[in-house]
C-alpha positions as CSV (number, residue, x, y, z in Angstrom):
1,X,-22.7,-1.0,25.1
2,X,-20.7,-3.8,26.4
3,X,-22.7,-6.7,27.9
4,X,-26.2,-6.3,29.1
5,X,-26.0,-5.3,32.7
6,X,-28.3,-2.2,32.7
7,X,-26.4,-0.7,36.1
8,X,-23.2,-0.2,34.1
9,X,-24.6,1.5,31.0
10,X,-24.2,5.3,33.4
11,X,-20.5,4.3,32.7
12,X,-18.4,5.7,29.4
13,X,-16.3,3.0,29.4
14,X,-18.9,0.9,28.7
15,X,-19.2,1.7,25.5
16,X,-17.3,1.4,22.2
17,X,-16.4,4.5,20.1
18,X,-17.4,4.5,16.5
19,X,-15.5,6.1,14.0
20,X,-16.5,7.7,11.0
21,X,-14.4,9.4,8.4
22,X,-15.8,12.7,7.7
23,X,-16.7,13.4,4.2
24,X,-13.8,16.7,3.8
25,X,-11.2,13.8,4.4
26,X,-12.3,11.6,2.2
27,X,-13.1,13.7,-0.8
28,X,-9.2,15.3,0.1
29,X,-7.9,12.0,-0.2
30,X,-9.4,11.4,-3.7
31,X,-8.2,14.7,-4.9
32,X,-4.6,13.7,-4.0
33,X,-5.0,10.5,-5.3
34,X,-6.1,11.5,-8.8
35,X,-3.2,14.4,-8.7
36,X,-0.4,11.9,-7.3
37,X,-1.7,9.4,-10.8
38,X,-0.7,12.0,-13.0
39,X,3.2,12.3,-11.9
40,X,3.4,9.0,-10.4
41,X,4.9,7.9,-14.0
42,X,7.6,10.0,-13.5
43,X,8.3,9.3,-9.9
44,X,8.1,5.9,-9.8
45,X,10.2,3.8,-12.2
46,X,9.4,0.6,-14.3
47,X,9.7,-2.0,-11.9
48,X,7.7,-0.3,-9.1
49,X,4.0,-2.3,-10.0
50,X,2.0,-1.9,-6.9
51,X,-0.6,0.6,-6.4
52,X,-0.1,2.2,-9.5
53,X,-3.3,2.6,-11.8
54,X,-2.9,0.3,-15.1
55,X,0.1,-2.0,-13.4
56,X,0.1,-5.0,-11.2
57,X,2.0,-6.5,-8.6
58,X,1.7,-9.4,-10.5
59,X,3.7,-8.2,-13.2
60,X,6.6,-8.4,-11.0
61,X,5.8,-12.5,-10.0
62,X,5.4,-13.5,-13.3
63,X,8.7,-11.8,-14.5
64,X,10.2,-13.7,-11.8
65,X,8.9,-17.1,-12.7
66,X,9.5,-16.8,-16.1
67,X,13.2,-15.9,-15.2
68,X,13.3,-19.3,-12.8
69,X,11.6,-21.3,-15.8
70,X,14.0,-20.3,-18.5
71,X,17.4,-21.1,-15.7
72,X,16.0,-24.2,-14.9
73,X,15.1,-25.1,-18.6
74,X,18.7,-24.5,-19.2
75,X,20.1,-26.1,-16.1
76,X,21.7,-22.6,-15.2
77,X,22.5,-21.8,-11.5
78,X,21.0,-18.9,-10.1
79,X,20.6,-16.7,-7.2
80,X,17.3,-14.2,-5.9
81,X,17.5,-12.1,-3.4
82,X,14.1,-10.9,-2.1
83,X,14.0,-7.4,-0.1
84,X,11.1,-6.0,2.2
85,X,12.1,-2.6,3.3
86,X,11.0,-2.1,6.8
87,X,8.9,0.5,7.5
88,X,9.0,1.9,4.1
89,X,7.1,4.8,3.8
90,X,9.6,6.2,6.4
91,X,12.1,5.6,3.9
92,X,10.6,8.1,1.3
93,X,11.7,11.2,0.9
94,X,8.9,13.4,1.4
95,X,9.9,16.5,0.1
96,X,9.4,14.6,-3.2
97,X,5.9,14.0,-2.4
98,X,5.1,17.5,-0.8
99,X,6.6,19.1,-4.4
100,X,3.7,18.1,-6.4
């Protein structure tokens, strides 16, 4: 309950929900998981580091710095262009992901 007043504890608003995930859910989500990490080589190509068992995102950073290390070593002039799709899952196609 909320506070310590005992004349408002008759009241549901008093209170604050807990939410458990039920165990059907989360054993679901595992399955899919495990299913999705045996196509998600195919799907996803060689650039594409996070969230993908055995890559990192960090891949991707230090390919970058190594690039901006080797331009400015030899006093080249470069450009990067950095691109955060907005509201990417909505992006996806998910007839994709439904195939598999």
């Amino acid at each position: 309950p909320k506070g310590n007043d005992a004349s408002k504890l008759r009241f549901t608003s008093n209170y604050r929900p807990i939410t458990l995930a039920n165990v059907d859910y989360k054993v679901l989500m595992k399955v899919l998981a495990r299913r999705m990490q045996s196509v998600i080589w195919k799907i996803a190509g060689p650039h594409q580091t996070c969230g993908i068992k055995g890559r990192s995102i960090c891949t991707n950073i230090h390919t970058a710095r190594s690039v901006l290390e080797c331009c400015d070593a030899e006093y080249r002039t470069i450009a990067l262009l950095q691109i955060d799709l907005e509201k990417a899952f909505d992006r996806v196609c998910h007839d994709v992901l439904f195939k598999f």
